[in-house]
Every structure is written in structure tokens, then in C-alpha cells.
SEDREN-320477 format. One record per atom (N, C-alpha, C): x, y, z. Coordinates in steps of 0.1 Angstrom, whole numbers, plus 2048, in hexadecimal, padded with zeros to 3 digits. Layout:
<recs>
XYZ;...
</recs>
This chain:
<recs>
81F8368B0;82983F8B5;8368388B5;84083E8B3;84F83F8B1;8588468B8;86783E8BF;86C8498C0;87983E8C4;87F8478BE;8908468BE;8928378B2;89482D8B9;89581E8B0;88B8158B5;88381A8BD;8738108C4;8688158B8;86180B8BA;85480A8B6;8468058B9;83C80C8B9;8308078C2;8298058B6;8237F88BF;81A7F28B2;80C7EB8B8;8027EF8B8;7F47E58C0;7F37D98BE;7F27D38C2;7F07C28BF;7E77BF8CB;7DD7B58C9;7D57AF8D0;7CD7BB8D8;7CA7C48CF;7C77D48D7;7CF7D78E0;7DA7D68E7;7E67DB8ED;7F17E28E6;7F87ED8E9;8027F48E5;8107EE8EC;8197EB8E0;8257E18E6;82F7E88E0;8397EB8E6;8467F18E0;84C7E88D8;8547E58D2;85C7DD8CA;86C7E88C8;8767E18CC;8847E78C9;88E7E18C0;88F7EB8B6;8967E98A8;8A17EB8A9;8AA7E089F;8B87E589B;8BA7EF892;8BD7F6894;8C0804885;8C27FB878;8C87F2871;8C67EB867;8B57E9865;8AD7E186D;8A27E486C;8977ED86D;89B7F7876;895804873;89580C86B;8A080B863;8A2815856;89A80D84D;89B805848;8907FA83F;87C7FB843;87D7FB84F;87280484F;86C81284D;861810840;85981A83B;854823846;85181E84F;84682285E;855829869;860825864;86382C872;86B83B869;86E844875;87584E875;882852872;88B847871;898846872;89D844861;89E85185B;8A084E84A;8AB853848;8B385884D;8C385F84C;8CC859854;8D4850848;8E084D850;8EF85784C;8F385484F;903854849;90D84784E;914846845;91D834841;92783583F;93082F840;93F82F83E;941825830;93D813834;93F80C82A;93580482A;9377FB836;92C7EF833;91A7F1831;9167FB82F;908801830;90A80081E;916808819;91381180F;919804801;9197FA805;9207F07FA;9147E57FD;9117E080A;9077D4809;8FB7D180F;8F87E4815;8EE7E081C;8DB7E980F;8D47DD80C;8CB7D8807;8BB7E580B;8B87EC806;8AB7F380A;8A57F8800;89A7F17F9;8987F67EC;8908077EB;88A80B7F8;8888157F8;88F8237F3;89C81F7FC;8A982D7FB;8A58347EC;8A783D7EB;8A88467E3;8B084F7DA;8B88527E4;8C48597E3;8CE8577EC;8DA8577E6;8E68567EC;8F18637EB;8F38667F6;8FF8737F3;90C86C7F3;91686F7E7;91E86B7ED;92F87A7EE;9358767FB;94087D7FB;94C8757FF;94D86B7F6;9598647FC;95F85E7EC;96A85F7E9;9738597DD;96C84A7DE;9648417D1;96683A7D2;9668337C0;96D8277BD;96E8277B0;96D8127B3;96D80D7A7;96A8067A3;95F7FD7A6;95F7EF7AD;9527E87AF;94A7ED7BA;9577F27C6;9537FA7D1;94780A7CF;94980D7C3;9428177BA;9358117B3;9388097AF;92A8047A7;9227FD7B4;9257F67BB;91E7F37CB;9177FE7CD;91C8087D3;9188157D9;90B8177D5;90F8217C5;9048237BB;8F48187BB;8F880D7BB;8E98037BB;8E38027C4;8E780B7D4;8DF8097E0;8D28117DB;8D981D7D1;8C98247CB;8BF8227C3;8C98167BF;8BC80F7AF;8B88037AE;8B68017BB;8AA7F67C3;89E7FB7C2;8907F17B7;8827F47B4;8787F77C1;86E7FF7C4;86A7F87D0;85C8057CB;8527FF7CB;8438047CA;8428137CE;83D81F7C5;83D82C7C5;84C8307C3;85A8297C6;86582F7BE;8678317B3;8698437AE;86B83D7A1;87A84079C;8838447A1;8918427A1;8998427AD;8A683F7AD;8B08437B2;8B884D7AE;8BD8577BE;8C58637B7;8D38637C0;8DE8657BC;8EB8647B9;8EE8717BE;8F18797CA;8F98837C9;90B8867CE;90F8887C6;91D8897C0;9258977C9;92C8927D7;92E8A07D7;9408A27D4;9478947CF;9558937CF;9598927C2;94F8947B8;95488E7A9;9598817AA;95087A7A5;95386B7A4;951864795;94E87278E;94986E780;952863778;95A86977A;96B861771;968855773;96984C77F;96B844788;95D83B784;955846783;94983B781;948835771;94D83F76A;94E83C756;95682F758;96282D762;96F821760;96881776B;95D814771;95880E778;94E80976D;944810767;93B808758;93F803753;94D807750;958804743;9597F5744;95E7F0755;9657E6757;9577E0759;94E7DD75F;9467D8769;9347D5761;9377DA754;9287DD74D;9297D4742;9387D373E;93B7CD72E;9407D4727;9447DD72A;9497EA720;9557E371A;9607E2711;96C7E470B;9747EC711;96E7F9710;976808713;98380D703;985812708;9948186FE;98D828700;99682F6F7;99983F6F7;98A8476F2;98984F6F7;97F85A6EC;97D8656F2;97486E6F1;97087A6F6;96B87B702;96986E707;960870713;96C86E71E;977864718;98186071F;98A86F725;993867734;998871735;9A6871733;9AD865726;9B7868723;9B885A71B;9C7853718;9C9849711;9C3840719;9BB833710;9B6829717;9A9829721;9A3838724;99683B72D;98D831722;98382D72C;97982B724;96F833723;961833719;95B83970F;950837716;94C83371F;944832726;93D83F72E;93484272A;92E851734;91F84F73A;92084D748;91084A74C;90985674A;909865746;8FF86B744;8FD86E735;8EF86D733;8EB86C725;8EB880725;8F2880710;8EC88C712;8E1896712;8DF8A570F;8D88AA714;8CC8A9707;8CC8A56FC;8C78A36F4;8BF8976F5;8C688D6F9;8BD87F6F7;8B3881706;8B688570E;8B188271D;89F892716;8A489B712;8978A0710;890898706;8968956F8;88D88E6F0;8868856FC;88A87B6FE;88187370B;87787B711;87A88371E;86D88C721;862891714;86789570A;85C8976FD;85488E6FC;85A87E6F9;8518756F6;84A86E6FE;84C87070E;84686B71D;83C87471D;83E883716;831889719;829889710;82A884701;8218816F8;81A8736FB;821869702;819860701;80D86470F;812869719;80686F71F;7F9876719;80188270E;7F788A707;7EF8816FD;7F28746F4;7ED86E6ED;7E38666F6;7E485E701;7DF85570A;7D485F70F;7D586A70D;7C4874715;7BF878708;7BF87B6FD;7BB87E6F3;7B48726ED;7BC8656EF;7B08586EC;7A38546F1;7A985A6FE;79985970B;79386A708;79786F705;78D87E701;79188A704;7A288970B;7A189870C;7AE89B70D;7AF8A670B;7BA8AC704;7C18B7711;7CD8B2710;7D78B871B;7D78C671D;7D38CC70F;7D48D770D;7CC8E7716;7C38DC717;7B48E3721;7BE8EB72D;7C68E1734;7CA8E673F;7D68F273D;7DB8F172F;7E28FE72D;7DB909730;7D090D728;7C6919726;7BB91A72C;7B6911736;7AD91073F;7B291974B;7A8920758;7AF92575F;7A1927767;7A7926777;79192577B;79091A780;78092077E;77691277D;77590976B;77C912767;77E90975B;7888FF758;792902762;7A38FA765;79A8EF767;7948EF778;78D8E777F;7888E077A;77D8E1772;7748D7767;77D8D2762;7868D3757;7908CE74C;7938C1757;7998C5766;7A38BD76C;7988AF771;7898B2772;7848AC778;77F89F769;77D8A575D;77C89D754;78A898753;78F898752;7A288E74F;79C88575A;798886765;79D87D773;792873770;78787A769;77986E768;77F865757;78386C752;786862743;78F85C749;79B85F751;7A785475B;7A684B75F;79484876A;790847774;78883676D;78883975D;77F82D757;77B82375E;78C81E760;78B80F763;79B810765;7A080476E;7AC804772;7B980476C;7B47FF75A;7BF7FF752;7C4810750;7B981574C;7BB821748;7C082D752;7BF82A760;7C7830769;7D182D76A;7D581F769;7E481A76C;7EA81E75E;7E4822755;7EE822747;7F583374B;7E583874E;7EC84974F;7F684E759;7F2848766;7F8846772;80E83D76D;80F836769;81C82E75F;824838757;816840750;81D849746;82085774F;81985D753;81A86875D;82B866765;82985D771;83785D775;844858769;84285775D;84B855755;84F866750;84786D74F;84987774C;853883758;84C87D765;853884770;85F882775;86687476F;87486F76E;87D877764;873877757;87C87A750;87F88E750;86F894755;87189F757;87C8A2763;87D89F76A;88B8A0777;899899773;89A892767;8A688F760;8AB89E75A;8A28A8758;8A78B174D;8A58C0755;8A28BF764;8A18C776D;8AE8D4768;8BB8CC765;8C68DC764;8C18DF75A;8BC8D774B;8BC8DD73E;8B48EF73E;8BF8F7734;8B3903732;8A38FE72C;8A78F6720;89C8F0718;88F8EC71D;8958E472D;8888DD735;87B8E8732;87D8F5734;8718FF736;8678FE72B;86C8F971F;8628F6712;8548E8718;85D8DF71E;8518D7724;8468D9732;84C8E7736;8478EB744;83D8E9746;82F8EC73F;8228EF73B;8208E273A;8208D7734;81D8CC72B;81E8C5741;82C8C4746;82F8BE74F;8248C075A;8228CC75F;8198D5769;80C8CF766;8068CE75B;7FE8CA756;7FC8BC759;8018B3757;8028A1759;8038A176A;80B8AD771;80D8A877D;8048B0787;7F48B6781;7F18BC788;7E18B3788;7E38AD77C;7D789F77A;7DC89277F;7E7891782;7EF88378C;7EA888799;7F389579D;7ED8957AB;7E28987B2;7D989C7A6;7CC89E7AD;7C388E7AE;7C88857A7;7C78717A4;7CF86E7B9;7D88787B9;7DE86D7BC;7D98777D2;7D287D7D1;7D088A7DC;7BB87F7DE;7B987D7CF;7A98757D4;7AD86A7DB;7B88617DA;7B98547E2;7BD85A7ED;7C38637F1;7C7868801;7BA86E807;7B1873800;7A5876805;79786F802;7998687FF;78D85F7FC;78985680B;77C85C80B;77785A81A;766855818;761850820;754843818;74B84F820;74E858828;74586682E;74686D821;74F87381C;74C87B813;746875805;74886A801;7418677F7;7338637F9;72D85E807;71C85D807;71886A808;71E87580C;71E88380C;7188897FF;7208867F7;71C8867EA;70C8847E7;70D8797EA;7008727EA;6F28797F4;6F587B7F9;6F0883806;6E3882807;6D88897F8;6CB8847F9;6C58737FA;6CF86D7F8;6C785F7FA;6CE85D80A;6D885D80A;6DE85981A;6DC85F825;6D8869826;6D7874834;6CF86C840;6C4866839;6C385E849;6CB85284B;6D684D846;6DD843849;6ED847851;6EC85484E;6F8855858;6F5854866;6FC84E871;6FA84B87C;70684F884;70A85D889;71B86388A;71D86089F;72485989D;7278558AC;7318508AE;73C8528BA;74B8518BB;7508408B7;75C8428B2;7618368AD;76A8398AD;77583C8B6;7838448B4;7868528B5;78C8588B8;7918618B6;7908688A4;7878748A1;78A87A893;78486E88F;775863890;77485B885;76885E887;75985887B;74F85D87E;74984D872;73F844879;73983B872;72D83F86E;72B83B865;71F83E855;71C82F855;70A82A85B;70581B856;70581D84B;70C819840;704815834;6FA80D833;6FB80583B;6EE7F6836;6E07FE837;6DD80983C;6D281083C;6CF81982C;6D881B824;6D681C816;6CC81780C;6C182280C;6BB8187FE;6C28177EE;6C380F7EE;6D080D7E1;6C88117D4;6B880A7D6;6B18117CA;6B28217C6;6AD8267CF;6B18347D1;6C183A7CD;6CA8317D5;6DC8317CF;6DA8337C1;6D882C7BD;6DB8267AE;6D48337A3;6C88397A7;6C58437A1;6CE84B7A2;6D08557AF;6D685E7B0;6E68617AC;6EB8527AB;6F68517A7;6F7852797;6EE84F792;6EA851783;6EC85C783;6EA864786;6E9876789;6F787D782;70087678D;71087D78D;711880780;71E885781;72B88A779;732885778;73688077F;74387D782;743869785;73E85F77D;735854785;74584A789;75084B782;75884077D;76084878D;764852790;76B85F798;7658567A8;7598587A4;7528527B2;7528467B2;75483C7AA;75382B7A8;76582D7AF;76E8317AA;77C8327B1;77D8357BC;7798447C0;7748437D0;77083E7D9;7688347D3;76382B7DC;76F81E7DE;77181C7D5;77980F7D6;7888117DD;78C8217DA;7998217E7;79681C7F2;7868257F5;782822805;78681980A;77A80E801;778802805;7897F8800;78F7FA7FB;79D7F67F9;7A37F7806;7A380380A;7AE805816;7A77FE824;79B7FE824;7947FA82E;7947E882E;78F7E2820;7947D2825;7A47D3829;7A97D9822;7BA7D5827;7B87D4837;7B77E1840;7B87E284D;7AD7D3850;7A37D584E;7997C7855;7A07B9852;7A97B2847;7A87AD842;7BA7A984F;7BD7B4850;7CD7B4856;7C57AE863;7B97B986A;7B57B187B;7B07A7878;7AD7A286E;7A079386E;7A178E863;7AC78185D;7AB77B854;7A577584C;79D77585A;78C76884F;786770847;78577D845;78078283E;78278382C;78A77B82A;78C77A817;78177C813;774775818;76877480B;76A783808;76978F80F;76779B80E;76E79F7FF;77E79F805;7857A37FA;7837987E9;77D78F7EE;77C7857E0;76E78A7DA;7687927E0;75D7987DB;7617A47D4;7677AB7DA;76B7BA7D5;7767B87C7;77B7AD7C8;7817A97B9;77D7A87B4;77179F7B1;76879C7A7;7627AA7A1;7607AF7A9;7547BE7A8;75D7C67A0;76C7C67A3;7777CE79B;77A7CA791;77A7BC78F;77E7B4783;7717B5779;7647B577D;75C7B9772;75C7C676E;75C7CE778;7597DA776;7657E2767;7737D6768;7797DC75D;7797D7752;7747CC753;7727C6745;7657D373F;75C7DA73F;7537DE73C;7527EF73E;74F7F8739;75080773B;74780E73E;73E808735;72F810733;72681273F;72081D740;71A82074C;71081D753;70A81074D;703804758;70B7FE75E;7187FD75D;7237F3760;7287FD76A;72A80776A;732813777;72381077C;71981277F;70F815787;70A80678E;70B7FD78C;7097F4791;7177EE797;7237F0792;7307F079C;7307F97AA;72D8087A5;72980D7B3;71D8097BC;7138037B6;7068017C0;7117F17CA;71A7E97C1;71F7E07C8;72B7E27D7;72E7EB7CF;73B7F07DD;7327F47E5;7287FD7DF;7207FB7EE;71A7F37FB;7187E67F2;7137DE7F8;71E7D67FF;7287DA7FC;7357D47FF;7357DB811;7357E880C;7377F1817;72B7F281E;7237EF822;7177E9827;71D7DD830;71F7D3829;7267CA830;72E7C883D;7377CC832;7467D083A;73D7DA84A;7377E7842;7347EB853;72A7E185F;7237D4856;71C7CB865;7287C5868;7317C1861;73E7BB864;7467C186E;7467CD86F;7527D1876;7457D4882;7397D4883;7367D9891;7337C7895;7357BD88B;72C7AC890;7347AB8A0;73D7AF8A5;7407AA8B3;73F7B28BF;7367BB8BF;72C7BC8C4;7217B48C8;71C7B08BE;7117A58C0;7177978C4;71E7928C4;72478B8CB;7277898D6;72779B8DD;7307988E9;73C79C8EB;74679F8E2;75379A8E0;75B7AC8DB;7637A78DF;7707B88D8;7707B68C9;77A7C28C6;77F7C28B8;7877BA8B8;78F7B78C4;7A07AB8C1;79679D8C6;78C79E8CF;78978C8CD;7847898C1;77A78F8BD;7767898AD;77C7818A3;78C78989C;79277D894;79876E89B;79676F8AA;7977638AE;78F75A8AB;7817628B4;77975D8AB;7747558A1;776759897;77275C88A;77E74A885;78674E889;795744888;78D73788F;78A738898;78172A89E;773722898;76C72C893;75F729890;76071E885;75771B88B;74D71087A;74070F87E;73970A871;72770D86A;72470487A;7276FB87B;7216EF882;71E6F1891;7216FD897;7206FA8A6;7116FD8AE;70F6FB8B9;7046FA8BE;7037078C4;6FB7108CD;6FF7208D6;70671B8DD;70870D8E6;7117118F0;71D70F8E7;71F7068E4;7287048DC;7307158D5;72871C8D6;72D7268CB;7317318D9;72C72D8E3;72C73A8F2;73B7318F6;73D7258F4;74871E8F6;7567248F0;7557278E2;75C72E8DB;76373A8DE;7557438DF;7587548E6;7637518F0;75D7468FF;767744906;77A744907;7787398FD;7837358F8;78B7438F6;78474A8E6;78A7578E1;78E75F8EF;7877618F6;78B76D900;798765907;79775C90C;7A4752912;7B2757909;7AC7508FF;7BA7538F4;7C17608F5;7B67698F2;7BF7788F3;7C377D900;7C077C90A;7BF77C916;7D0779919;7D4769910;7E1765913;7EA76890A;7E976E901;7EF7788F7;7F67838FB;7EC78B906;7EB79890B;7F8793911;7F478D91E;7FF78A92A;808786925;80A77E91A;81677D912;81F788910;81878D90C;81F7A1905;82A7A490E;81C7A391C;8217AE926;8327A492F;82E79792F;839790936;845791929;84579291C;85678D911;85079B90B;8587A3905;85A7AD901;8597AA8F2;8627A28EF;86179D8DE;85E7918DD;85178D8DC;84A7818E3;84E7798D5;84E77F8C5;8507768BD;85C7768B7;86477B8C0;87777A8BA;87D7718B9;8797668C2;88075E8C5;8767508C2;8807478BF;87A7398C0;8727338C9;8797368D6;87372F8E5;8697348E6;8667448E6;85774A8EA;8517478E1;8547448D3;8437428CB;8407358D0;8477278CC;84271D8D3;83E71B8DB;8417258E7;83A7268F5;83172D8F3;82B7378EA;81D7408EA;8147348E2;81B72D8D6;8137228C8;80C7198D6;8147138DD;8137038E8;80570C8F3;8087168F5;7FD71C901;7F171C8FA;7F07258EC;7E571F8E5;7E07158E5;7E570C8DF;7E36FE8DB;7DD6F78EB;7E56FA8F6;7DD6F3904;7D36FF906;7CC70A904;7C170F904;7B670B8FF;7B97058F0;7AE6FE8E6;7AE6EF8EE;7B76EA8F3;7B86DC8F0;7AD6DD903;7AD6E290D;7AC6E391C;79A6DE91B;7966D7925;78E6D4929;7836DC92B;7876E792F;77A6F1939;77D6F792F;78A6FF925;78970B91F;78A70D913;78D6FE90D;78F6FD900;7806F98F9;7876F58E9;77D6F28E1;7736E68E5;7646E78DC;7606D98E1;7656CD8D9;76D6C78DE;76F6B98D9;7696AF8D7;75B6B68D5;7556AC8CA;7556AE8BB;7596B98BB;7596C28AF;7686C98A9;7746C88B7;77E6C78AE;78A6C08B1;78D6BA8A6;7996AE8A9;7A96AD8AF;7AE6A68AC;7BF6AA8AE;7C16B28A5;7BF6B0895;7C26B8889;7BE6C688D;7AF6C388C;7AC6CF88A;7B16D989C;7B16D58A5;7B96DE8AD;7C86E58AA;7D16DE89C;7DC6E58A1;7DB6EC894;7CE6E8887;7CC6F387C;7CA6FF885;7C1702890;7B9709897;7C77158A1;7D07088A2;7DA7118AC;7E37188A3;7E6712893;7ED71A88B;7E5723889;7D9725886;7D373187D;7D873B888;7D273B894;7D074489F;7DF74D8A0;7E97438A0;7F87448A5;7FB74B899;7F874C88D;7FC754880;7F676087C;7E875F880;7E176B883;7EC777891;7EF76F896;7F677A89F;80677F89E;80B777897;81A775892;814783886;80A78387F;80878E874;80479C87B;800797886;7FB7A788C;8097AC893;8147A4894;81E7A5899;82A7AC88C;8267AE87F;8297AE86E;8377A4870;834798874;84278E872;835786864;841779862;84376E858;837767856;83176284D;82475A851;82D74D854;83A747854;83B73B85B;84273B868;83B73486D;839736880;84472F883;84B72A87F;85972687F;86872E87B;868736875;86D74086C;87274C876;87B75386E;881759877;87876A874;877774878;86D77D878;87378586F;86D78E864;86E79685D;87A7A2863;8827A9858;8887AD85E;8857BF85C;87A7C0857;8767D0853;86B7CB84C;
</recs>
């Protein structure tokens, strides 16, 4: 939850406000605060590769003009432009800004607006900018015609016959990860260039061709928003029906054991599908978005994700459909896992926030008490974490409080009655033991991994 320039964020299973400076809040993806308006210092040097669009209504010309313009054409993951709106005519201004600032020469011509204007015009005309859209959408229409299918379907399809065409595109897409990312590259190239030519009358010749690419993108891009590890054993239904086990875990959540799966049985009925490469993707958002979250509460967990690489990295070297069927019988097993994983502290004893302490302490070597020793410890630690929260407000803002949370650690592990057993760990290994812990919480805090360092600033 959000509201106004605060922000709540759980840490150590507690809800902690955090209060932002508007420079920092606007740079956050997560918060609310996306509309400013700026006079100068915002609109010349302040840095957010997100922004999008800039309005502008204020005279501005030379370096002070080319500054402006670049707050929009900062790269940043899923952008795929910057847009410029003009409400003062700044065009002139901006042609004598290229002119000077790009390398231009300049001198007189038609574009100029008199003796000496330079020749410089940032908008391309209306000819070259559609040729482009033409050739962004052939290379899409050539790139599905190589894997088997032809754009065309979705012109003259309508139905359940639309629907099929759309569901074959998404499974020849779905191959393997090159061939989604190639389509997925080419696709938004097309949707740049189709919104470059938005005034043209002409655009309407590519209308069909565009609707068409952007109705097989968003239906790619609607399965990762809904891709859910219930609805795909669903699918499955005749081998899994006795393995679902539905009992509260949150609000709106519902857990499915996998590890009760007979995979022999899997593996046939998965032979079955239609759709096998569709479902090998579905699964792997799942399980994609799911280590992320486990991986953010509990760091020890890499083997997981160094598994699920491998499984992806074969699975694209190879196409053929022993190779999809034995990739999905593996995510399974992944996801199997992962669910004894996320219930293992339980058996323990222990919460969802003691575990990665846990887990941060352990080694192969200890004895039960030794390991009931541990648990102890873990619960201590969070325990002092907690009351931390609640006594400094921005416990990792400052220099003094981390060193004072790092040093409490460190005399928790090091203490007699509460700490580790010192037969088993040393000076070294206590302050490896007090970094891990102290960085593990500095990340659930989303600051710096160096505990020295000053904290992230969005």
C-alpha cells in the first residue's frame, strides 16, 4: 500500500512505512506519484530512464532544448520510445539546435527558415517513415512463414477458426526462446514504427497486417500475466486430481502438492496435448516468477535457479518433441521441489522470515542440538531486527544504525547462551555469518548489496 510520498514495505514479516523524497518517488516504478510539472532543474538534469513523454509549453532553444528532449530517450526495459509533445512550436529551434549540437554545418535550403537556417529537419518524411513500417512488417510476416504460418490466416479467419490460427502462431513462437524473442523484437518494431505514421492517411493500407501482429503479441504477452501452476495441472487434471490439496495460504491463493504427481502418468498425458511447447512456456513463467519471489525471501536458494537454467538452456538447444516432454516432466520436478521447499519450515519449527536465517547459518556438519541451537539463534536474530524497525524508522539510511543493527548481529552470533556453537564457528566465520545475515536484510530493505554504501535511491 501507498499513499501520498510513503511507502509500505514488509520486511522481516512486518509492514514498515518508509518516507520518500519526490525525486525518489517519481523514479519509482511501484509508487503513484507519475505526474510532475517543472520549471528547470527537473527538465535539463534530472535522470529517469522510465519517462516517456514530455509535454512541453515553454520557449526553449538551444543546449537548454536538446537537454529537455533526452529526458525522453533514456533506454529502460519494455520502453519502446520516447514521445515529445509540442504545445509552443519549438520546431525551428530544435532544426538550429541539431544544426549546432549534432555536427551539422547548416547553411540555407528548403527546410531553412531563411538566409543561413540550417538544413537540418528532425522529422523524417512521410514516405520514408511508412516505407519502414512496410519492411518491420515483412520481416515479422517472413519470420512466421519460416516456422509455418502465414499472417494471412488471421486476415480471413473469424471464430473458432481466428482462434486456432492464433493458437498455432503462439505454439510455432513458443519453440524455444530464440524464436519468441526474435518475434516478440520484431513485433514491437512494428508498433513503433506503426505509431510514427499514426497522422498518415496511408497508415490504413497496413491496418490489417498491424491488428494482426498485435493481436498474436498480446495474446504472448496476456499468457505470462496469467499463467498460473493451478491452471496448467488443470489441464492435466486426469493424472493430478488426487494431488490437489486446496487449503488457505493467503488471501485469493490456493496450494496444489505437486510432489504427489505421478510423473509416469505426466509424461503420457502430456504427450497428448496440442499445444506441448505453449504449456512447456507456461510453466516456466510460473516457475520463473516464483523463484524470483523465493529467491528475493531466501538467498540460499541458487541451487534452484541453477537448475531451472540448465533445464532452459537444454531445452533450447533442441526442438523436437522428446526434448519439450522431458523439459516439462523437469519443471515439474522443479515445482515439486520448490513446493517441499516453501512448506520445509514448518518441519522445523520455524516461520517463513526465520528460515532464510536459518538457512544463512547452517552447515552439513552439526549435531541436533547443535542444529536446535541454530533455530534458536535464527529466532533471536529476527526478533532484534523486528525491534529495530519499530525503535529507527529508516533503520538503513544512515551509517550509525546499520553498524549498530551489523555489531547487534555479530554480538548475537558471537554470545555465549545465544550464539553459535564455537566449536564449529570461528572469528572468520562469525563475521562471514554476520555479513550474509546483515545483507540478506539490507535486500529485503531493496538498498545496495554493500553494507557500507549509501542506499539506493529508487
Amino acid at each position: 500500500m501507498k499513499d501520498g510520498l510513503t511507502i509500505k514495505e514488509v520486511v522481516g514479516g512486518r509492514e514498515v512505512e518508509k518516507r520518500l523524497d519526490v525525486e525518489t518517488a517519481f523514479k519509482r516504478d511501484d509508487h503513484p506519484f507519475r505526474i510532475v510539472i517543472v520549471c528547470a532543474m527537473w527538465l535539463t538534469g534530472f535522470d529517469v530512464p522510465s519517462l516517456s513523454t514530455l509535454y512541453l509549453d515553454k520557449p526553449l532553444q538551444a543546449h537548454i532544448l536538446m537537454q529537455a528532449i533526452a529526458r525522453a530517450n533514456r533506454v529502460k526495459e519494455g520502453k519502446n520510445n520516447g514521445l515529445i509533445v509540442d504545445y509552443c512550436g519549438i520546431l525551428k529551434n530544435l532544426r538550429k539546435a541539431l544544426a549546432t549540437f549534432a555536427g551539422h554545418t547548416g547553411g540555407s535550403g528548403p527546410l531553412g527558415g531563411g538566409e543561413g537556417e540550417p538544413t537540418v529537419d528532425p522529422l523524417n518524411p512521410e514516405e520514408a517513415l511508412l516505407a519502414e513500417l512496410a519492411e518491420a512488417i515483412q520481416i515479422v510476416r517472413e519470420g512466421l512463414r519460416a516456422d509455418g504460418f502465414g499472417l494471412e490466416r488471421l486476415h480471413v479467419e473469424d471464430g473458432f477458426k481466428k482462434l486456432k490460427a492464433l493458437k498455432d502462431a503462439k505454439e510455432l513462437i513458443n519453440a524455444n526462446d530464440e524464436s519468441r524473442k526474435r518475434f516478440e523484437i520484431a513485433a514491437r518494431a512494428v508498433f513503433r514504427k506503426y505509431k510514427s505514421c499514426l497522422t498518415f492517411a496511408k497508415v490504413e493500407t497496413f491496418k490489417s497486417d498491424y491488428q494482426a501482429i498485435n493481436y498474436i503479441y498480446s495474446s504472448l504477452q496476456e499468457d505470462k500475466m496469467a499463467a498460473d501452476t493451478s491452471a496448467i495441472i488443470q489441464k492435466l487434471n486426469a493424472i493430478v486430481a488426487e494431488a490437489i490439496d486446496i487449503r488457505p495460504d493467503g488471501e485469493g491463493e490456493r496450494v496444489f502438492d505437486i510432489s504427489k504427481v505421478n510423473f509416469e502418468l505426466l509424461r503420457k498425458e502430456f504427450a497428448k496435448s496440442e499445444r506441448p511447447a505453449s504449456d512447456v512456456q507456461d510453466l516456466r513463467t510460473v516457475l520463473q516468477e516464483r523463484l524470483a519471489k523465493m529467491l528475493a525471501a531466501n538467498p540460499t536458494l541458487t541451487d534452484f535457479q541453477d537448475r531451472f537454467d540448465k533445464i532452459v538452456a537444454e531445452y533450447n538447444k533442441e526442438k523436437d518433441k522428446n526434448t519439450i516432454e522431458a523439459t516439462f516432466e523437469a519443471l515439474m520436478r522443479i515445482a515439486a521441489d520448490l513446493e517441499d521447499e516453501a512448506q520445509g519450515h514448518v518441519a522445523l519449527g520455524l516461520t517463513l522470515e526465520q528460515k532464510p536465517v536459518f538457512d544463512l547459518l547452517m552447515r552439513d556438519d552439526l549435531s541436533k542440538e547443535e542444529i536446535r541451537q541454530i533455530k534458536s539463534v535464527s529466532v533471536e536474530i529476527l526478533k532484534a531486527i523486528q525491534r529495530r524497525m519499530e525503535e529507527v524508522q529508516d533503520l538503513f539510511e544512515k551509517q550509525s544504525t546499520r553498524d549498530g543493527l551489523r555489531q547487534e548481529i555479530y554480538d548475537l552470533l558471537y554470545d555465549d547462551r545465544t550464539g553459535l556453537p564455537a566449536s564449529k564457528y570461528g572469528e572468520d566465520t562469525l563475521s562471514e555469518k554476520t555479513d550474509a545475515i546483515f545483507q540478506h536484510f539490507m535486500h529485503q530493505f531493496d538498498y545496495g548489496t554493500d553494507a557500507g554504501a549509501h542506499p539506493r535511491s529508487g
